[in-house]
N, C-alpha and C positions, 0 to 999 in steps of 0.2 A: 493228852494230845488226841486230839480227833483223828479217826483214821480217812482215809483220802479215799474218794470215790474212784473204781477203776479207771473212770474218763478222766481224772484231775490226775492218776496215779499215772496213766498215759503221758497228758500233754510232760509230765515233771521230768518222765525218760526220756520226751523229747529233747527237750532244752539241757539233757546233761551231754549232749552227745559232745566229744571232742572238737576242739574246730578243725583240726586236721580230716574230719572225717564229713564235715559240714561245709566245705567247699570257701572255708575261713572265716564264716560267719558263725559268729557266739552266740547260743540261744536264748540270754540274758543278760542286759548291759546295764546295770546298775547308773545311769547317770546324774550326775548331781553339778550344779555352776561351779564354776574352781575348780571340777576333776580332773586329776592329771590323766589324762588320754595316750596310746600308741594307734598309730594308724595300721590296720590290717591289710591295706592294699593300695595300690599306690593308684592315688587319686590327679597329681597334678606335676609332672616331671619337672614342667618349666618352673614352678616356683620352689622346687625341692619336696614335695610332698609327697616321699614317697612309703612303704612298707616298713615299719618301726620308725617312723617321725612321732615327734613326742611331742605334745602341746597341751592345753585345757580347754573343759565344754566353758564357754566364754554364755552363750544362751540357747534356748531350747524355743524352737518355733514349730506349735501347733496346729493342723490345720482344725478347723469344726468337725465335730464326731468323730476323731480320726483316737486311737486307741495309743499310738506311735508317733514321737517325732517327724515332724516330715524335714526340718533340716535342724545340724548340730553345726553349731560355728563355734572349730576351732580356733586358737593363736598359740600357733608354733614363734620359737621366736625368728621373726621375719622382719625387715625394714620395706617389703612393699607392703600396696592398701591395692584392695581391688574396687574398681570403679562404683560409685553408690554409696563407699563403707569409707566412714572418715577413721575409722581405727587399724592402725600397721596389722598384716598378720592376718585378719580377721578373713577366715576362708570358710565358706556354706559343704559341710558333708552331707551326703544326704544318702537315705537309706537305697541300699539295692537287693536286687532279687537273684539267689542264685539256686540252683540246680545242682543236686547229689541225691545218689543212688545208695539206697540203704544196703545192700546186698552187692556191694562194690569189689569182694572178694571172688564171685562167681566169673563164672569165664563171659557168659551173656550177662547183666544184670539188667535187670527188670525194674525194681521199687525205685522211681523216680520221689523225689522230695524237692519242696522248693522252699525256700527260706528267702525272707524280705526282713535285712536287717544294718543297722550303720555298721559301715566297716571301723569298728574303736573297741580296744577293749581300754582294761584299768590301766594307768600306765605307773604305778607302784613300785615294780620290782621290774629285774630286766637278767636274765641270764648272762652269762658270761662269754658265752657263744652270741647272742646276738651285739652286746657291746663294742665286739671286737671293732675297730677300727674307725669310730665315733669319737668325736669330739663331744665330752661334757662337763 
């Protein structure tokens, strides 16, 4: 195995950071069409889409040069259609930018960080503490 440049070795401790520590945004979201998704944040109360809703990336829309998704459409399972989209469900996530302070334990903190990332991780497994009171 190749050893990892300090700058590569950097961004990698980036991206392991916890999300609890990253302001809920994963530093790596593996996405592929058919992934089963949990939503990290609640995006849309009225249609129910809120914090651990569970759905799949349905398609991945690119803009030019762009490195990142600029939107993930979900379908959780839903009976409405939003206006444009002739498929039940089909809801546009789209990446956001958040703000966390590396040094979050000091009394002042200082190291601001900002992360630009879709609120989704893998929706896989699910603890037994977040289950609780879900229907599935």
């Amino acid at each position: 195995m190749v050893p990892l440049s300090p700058k590569h070795a950097l961004k990698c401790r980036w991206l392991q950071y916890h999300d609890r520590d990253t302001n809920n945004l994963p530093g790596m979201v593996p996405l592929a069409i058919g992934m089963n998704v949990v939503l990290t944040d609640h995006v849309d109360r009225g249609k129910g889409l809120l914090r651990g809703s569970v759905g799949y990336v349905h398609s991945l829309l690119w803009n030019d040069n762009d490195r990142r998704p600029a939107t993930v459409y979900v379908i959780p399972e839903a009976k409405w259609a939003l206006n444009g989209i002739n498929e039940p469900g089909v809801y546009p996530i789209h990446p956001v930018k958040r703000e966390w302070y590396l040094d979050h334990g000091r009394d002042s903190p200082t190291l601001k960080v900002q992360r630009t990332q879709v609120p989704l991780t893998p929706g896989y497994a699910m603890t037994t503490h977040s289950s609780q009171g879900k229907t599935l």
